[in-house]
C-alpha positions in Angstrom: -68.7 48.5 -123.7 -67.3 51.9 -125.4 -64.0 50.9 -124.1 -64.6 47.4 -125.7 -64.9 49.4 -129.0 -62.4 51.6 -129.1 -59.5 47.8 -128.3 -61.4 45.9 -131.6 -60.4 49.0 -133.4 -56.9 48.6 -132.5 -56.7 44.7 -132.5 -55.9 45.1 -136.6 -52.9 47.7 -135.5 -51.3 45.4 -132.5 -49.4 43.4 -135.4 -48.3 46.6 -137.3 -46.4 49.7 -136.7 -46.4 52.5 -139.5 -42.8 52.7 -139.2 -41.6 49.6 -138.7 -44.1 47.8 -140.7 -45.2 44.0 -139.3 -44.3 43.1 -136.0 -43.2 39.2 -135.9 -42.2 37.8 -132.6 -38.7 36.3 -132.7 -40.3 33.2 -131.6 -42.7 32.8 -134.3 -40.0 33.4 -137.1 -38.3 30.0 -135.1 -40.8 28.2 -134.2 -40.2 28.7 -130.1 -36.7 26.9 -131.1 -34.0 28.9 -129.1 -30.9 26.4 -130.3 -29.7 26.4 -133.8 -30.4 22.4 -135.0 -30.6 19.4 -132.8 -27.0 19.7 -132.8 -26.7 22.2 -131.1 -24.3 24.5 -133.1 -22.8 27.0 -131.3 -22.5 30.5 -133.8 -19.8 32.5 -132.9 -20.4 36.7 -134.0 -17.6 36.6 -136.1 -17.9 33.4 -138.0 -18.0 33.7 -141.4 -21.3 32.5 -143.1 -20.9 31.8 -146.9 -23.1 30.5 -149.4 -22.4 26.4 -150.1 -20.7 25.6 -153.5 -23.5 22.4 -153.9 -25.9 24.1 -152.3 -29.9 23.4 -153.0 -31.7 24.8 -156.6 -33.6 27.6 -156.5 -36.6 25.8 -156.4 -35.9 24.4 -152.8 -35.4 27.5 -151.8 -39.2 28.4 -152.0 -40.2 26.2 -149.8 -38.0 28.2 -147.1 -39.1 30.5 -144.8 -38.6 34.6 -146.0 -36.1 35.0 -142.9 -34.7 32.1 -144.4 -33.8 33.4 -147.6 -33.5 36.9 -146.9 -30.1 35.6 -145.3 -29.3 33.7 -148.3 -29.8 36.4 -150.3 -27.3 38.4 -148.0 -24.6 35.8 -148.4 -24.7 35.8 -152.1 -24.0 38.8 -152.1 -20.4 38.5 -150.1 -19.3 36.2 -147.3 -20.4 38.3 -143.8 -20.1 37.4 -140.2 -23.1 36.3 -137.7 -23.0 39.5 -136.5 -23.4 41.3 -140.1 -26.0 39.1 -140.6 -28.3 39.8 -137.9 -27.9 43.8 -138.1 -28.3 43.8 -142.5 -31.5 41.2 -141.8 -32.5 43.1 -138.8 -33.4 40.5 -136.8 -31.8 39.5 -133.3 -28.7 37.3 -133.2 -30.5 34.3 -131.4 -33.2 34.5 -134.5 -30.0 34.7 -137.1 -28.2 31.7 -135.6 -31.0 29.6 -135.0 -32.3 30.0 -138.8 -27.9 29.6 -140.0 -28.8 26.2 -138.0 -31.3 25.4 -140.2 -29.3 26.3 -143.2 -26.5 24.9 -142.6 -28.2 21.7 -141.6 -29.9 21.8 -145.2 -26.7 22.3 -147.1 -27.5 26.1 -148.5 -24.4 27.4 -146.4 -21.2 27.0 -144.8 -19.2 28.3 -141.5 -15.9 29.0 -140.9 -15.2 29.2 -137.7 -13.2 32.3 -136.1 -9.6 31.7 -135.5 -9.0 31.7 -132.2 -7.0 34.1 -131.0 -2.8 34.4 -130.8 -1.0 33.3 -127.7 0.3 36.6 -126.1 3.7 36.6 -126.1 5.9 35.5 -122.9 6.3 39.4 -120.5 10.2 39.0 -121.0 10.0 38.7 -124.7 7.9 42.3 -124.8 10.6 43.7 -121.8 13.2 42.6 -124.2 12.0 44.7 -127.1 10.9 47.5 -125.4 14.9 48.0 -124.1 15.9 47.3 -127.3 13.6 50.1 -128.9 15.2 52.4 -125.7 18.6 51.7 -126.6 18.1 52.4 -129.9 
């Protein structure tokens, strides 16, 4: 039983670290969700994340979760990627695009997506520069 003492004096401290403050499972800030929406958006890192010109008052926003509008309150601030997100909210990129699902899905933001990358160019084009640059 002294062992059973000493674990309900550190039930109260499982859920907090002095340095960290509260511990929150990922899941529980999601709800167990692991896929942004029922549509299943797909969150690139870099997308850009911006707040939405119409989006919801103020007063909606309270009924949002903090997570929620900690990230809102990042993206007033300056459009940021997924990525930028997740490391100023501290929270793990699966967390940070599940709750953008939510967001978006609710009109507070927008995403534009990355551009996908240039077409390198053809080996004979780069050949052909690099003898010009030699002959020069």
């Amino acid at each position: 039983m002294a062992g059973m003492a000493g674990m309900a004096g550190m039930s109260g401290s499982q859920w907090y670290d002095a340095e960290a403050g509260p511990l929150v499972r990922p899941y529980a800030v999601t709800g167990g969700r692991t896929r942004p929406g029922p549509g299943n958006v797909r969150f690139d890192l870099i997308a850009l994340v911006d707040l939405a010109a119409d989006a919801p008052g103020s007063a909606e926003e309270l009924l949002l979760g903090p997570e929620h509008r900690a990230l809102l309150t990042l993206c007033r601030v300056e459009t940021q990627s997924v990525a930028e997100l997740a490391a100023d909210a501290d929270l793990p990129v699966g967390v940070v695009r599940v709750l953008l699902g939510d967001l978006l899905e609710a009109g507070y933001v927008t995403v534009s997506r990355p551009v996908p990358p240039a077409q390198l160019p053809d080996e004979k084009i780069l050949r052909d520069v690099i003898d010009g640059l030699r002959a020069l």
